[in-house]
C-alpha positions in Angstrom: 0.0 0.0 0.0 1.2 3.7 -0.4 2.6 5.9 2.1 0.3 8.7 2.7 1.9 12.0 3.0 0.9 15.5 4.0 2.5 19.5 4.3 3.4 20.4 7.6 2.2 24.2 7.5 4.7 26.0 9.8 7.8 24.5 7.8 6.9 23.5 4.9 8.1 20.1 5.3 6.5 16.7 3.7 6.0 14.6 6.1 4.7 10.8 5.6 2.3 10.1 8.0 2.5 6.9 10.3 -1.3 5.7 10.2 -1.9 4.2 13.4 -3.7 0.7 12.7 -3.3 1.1 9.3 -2.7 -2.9 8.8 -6.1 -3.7 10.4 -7.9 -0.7 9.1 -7.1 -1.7 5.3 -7.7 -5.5 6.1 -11.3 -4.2 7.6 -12.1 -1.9 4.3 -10.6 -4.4 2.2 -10.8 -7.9 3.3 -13.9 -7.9 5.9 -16.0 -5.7 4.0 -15.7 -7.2 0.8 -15.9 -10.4 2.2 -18.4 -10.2 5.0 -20.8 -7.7 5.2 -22.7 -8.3 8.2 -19.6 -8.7 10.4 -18.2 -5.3 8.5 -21.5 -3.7 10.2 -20.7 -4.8 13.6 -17.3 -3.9 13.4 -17.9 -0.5 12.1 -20.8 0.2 15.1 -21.3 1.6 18.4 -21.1 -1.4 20.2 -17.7 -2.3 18.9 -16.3 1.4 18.2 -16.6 1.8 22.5 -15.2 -1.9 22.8 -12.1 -1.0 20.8 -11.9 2.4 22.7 -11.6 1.3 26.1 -9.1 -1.7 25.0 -7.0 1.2 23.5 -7.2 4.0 25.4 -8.1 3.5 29.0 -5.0 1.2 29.9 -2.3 2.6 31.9 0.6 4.0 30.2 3.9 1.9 30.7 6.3 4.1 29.6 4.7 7.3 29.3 7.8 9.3 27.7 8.3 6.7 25.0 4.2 6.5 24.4 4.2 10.9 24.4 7.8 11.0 22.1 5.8 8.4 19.8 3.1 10.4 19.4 4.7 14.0 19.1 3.1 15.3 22.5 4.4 18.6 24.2 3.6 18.2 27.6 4.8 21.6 28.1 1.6 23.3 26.2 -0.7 21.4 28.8 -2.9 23.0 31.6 -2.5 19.6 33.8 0.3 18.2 35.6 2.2 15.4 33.7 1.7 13.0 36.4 -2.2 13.4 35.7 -1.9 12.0 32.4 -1.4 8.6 32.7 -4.2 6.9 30.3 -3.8 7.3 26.9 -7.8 8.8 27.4 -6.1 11.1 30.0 -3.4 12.5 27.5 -5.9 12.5 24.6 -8.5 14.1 26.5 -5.6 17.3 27.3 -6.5 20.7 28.1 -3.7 22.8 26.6 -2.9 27.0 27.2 -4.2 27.7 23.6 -4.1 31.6 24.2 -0.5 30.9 24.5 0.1 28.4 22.2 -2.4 28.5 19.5 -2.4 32.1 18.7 -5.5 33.5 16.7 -5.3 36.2 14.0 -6.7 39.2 15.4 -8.4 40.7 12.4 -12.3 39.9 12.6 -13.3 38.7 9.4 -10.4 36.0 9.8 -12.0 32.3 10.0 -10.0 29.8 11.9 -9.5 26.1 12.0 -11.6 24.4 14.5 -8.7 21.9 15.4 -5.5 20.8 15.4 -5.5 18.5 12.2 -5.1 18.1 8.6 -6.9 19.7 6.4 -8.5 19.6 2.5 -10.6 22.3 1.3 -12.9 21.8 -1.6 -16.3 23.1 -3.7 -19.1 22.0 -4.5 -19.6 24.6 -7.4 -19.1 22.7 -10.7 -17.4 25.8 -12.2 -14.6 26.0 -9.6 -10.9 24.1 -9.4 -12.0 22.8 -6.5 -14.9 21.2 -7.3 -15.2 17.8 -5.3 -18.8 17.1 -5.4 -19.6 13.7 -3.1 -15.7 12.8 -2.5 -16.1 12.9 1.3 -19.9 13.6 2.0 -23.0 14.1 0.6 -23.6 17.7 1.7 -27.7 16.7 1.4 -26.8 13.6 3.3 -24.3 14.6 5.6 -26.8 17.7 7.1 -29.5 15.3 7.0 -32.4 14.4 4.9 -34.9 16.4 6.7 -32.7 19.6 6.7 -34.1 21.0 3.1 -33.8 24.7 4.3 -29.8 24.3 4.7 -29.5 22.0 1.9 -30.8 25.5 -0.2 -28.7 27.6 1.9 -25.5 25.8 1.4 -26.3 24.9 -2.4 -22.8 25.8 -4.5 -21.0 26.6 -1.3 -17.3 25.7 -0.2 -16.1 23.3 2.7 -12.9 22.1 4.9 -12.3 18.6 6.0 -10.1 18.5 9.2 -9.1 14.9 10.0 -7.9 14.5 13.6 -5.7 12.0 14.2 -5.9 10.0 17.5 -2.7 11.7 18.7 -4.1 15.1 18.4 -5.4 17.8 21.2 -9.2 17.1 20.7 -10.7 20.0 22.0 -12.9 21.9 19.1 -13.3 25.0 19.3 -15.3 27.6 17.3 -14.0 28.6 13.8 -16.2 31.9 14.1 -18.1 34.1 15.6 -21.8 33.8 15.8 -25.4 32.9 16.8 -26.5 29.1 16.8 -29.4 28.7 14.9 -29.5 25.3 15.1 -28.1 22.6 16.3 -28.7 18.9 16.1 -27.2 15.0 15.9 -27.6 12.2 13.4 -27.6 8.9 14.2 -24.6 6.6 12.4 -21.5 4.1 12.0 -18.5 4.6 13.1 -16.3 4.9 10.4 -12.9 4.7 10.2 -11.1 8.6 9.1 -7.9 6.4 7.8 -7.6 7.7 4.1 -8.0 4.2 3.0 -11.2 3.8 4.8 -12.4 7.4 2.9 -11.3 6.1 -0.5 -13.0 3.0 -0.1 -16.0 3.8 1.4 -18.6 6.1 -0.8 -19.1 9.5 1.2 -18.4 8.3 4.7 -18.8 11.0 6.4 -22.2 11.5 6.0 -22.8 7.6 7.1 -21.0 8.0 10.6 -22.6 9.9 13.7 -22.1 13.2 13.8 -23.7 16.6 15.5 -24.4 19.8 13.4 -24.0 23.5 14.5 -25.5 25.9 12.1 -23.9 29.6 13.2 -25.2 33.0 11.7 -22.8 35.2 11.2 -23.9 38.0 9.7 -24.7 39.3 13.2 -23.3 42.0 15.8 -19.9 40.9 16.8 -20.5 37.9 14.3 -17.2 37.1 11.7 -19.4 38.4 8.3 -19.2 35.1 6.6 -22.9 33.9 6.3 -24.0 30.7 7.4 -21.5 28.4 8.7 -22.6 24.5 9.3 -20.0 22.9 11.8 -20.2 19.2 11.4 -18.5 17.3 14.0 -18.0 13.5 13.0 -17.4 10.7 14.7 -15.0 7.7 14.1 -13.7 4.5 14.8 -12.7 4.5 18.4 -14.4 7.6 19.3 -17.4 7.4 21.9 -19.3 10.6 22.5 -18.3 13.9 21.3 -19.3 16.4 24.4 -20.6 19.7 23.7 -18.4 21.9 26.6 -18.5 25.2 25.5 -16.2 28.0 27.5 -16.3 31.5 27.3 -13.2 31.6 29.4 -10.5 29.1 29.1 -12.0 25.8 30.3 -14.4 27.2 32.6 -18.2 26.5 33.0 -18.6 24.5 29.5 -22.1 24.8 28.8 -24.1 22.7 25.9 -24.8 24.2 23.1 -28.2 25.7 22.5 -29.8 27.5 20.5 -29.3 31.5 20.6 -26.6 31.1 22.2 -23.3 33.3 20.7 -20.1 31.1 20.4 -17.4 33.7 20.4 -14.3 32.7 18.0 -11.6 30.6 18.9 -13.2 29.3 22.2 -13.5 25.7 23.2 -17.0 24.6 22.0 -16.8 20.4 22.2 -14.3 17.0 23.0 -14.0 14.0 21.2 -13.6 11.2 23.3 -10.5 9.4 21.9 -9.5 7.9 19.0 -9.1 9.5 15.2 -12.1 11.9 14.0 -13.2 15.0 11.4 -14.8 18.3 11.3 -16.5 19.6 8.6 -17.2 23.1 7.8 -19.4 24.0 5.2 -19.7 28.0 4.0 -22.6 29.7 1.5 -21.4 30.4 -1.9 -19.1 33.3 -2.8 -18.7 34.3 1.1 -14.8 32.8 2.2 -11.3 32.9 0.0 -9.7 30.1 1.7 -5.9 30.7 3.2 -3.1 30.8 -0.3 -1.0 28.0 1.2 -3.4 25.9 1.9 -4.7 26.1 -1.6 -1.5 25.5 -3.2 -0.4 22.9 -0.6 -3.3 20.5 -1.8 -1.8 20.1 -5.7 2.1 20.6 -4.6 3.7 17.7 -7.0 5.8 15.2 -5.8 3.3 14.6 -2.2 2.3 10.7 -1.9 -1.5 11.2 -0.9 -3.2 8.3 -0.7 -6.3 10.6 -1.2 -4.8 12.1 -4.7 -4.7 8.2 -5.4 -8.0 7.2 -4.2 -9.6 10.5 -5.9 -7.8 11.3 -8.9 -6.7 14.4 -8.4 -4.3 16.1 -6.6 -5.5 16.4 -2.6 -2.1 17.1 -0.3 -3.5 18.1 3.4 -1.9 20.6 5.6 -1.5 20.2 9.1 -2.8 23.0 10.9 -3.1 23.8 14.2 -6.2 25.2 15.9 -7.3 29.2 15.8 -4.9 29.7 12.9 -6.0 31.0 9.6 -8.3 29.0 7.4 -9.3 31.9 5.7 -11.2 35.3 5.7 -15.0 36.3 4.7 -15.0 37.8 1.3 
């Protein structure tokens, strides 16, 4: 199988991408579900996504500086003390100083990236290079069937996918400024977010689990960009995704309702371990997404397993949460 490779954004390094599981995942997408359909479904639900969880994640950590130099973990950006973290549930679960170490551009029409994690942008306008129409999701499917007022207001709009992977801080937090004006969950599977699993499994992300957040921004205070959907997707491994919004660090999280203003940059929900996506979806015409990121996602000589799966060139950037996505237009 190919290595998958992505940018790293601060340096502008390639980096290829050690896809935890990546044996089993392909042999489940490839072998079991080819094979077996009905133990594919099990393996791929609730049941078994929490089963694998807790196997994985709420063991004690033998030798936590190997298991944190293995993963890439700063222990120096965290709000807890090291000795705290000693489930791999613990050190995923993190609270970091983000005002410190995930600075946010300070202009107010910026929008920012909901997460640490690597990201694709892409359109659903036929007319424009980045046209990826039912790649990832069904937009229709993915903000459910029932949801025909945001299937017209998204019509010809623009998205991100953010794919966090299990070794990343898994706080979300709000990519803008706004009023909710709706929020709701969809039933689903459990998906895997490996690349192979995307590639070989038609729109998954609008088959897993996943809440939706639909902000108005065109409000006092608000970041000018329109209507932003914020899908938040679960995955193999992941149990629950918590709503724990703060409008102060880590303080009081409160659920999200509707009304409610989610200020930008602030923590709005957790994933419970394991790998994981966002999806933001924007109106037509209303964001210019960041130039490097652009340029990143058809930079020759980048082994994506997603450029292979797709046909076209799709190199992700790993980007860090509250930096620059892009900016209203």
């Amino acid at each position: 199988m190919m290595q998958h490779q992505y940018i790293e954004r601060d340096s502008g390094r390639v980096v290829t991408e050690q896809l935890l599981g990546d044996r089993m995942v392909r042999m489940l997408y490839h072998g079991v579900r080819e094979n077996n359909a009905a133990l594919f479904r099990l393996l791929t639900s609730s049941w078994s996504s929490q089963i694998l969880g807790m196997v994985n994640f709420d063991r004690p950590v033998l030798s936590k500086r190997a298991f944190l130099a293995g993963c890439g973990i700063d222990l120096s950006e965290c709000l807890d003390p090291p000795e705290q973290l000693d489930t791999p549930r613990k050190i995923f679960e993190r609270r970091i100083r983000y005002e410190e170490c995930r600075p946010m551009p300070s202009d107010a029409n910026a929008v920012v990236s909901p997460a640490d994690a690597r990201v694709l942008v892409g359109s659903f306008h036929e007319t424009s290079l980045l046209f990826l129409k039912d790649k990832f999701f069904s937009f229709e499917e993915l903000l459910g069937h029932d949801s025909n007022v945001w299937h017209h207001a998204f019509s010809n709009g623009d998205f991100a996918v953010f794919r966090l992977t299990p070794d990343k801080y898994h706080y979300n937090h709000s990519p803008v400024a706004g009023e909710v004006v709706d929020f709701y969950a969809i039933d689903g599977d459990y998906h895997s977010c490996n690349p192979s699993a995307v590639v070989s499994v038609a729109t998954p992300y609008s088959k897993n689990k996943r809440v939706v957040t639909i902000i108005d921004t065109d409000v006092s205070g608000g970041t000018c960009v329109g209507l932003v959907a914020m899908i938040e997707v679960v995955a193999l491994m992941i149990g629950d995704i918590v709503q724990a919004y703060s409008t102060e660090g880590y303080d009081a999280p409160q659920s999200i309702e509707m009304g409610m203003f989610l200020r930008k940059g602030q923590p709005k929900s957790l994933y419970r371990p394991g790998s994981s996506t966002d999806i933001l979806i924007f109106q037509e015409g209303r964001i210019d997404f960041a130039g490097d990121i652009l340029d990143n996602m058809s930079q020759a000589g980048v082994s994506s397993r997603f450029t292979h799966g797709f046909q076209k060139p799709l190199v992700e950037t790993d980007i860090r949460v509250r930096s620059l996505l892009g900016r209203a237009r």
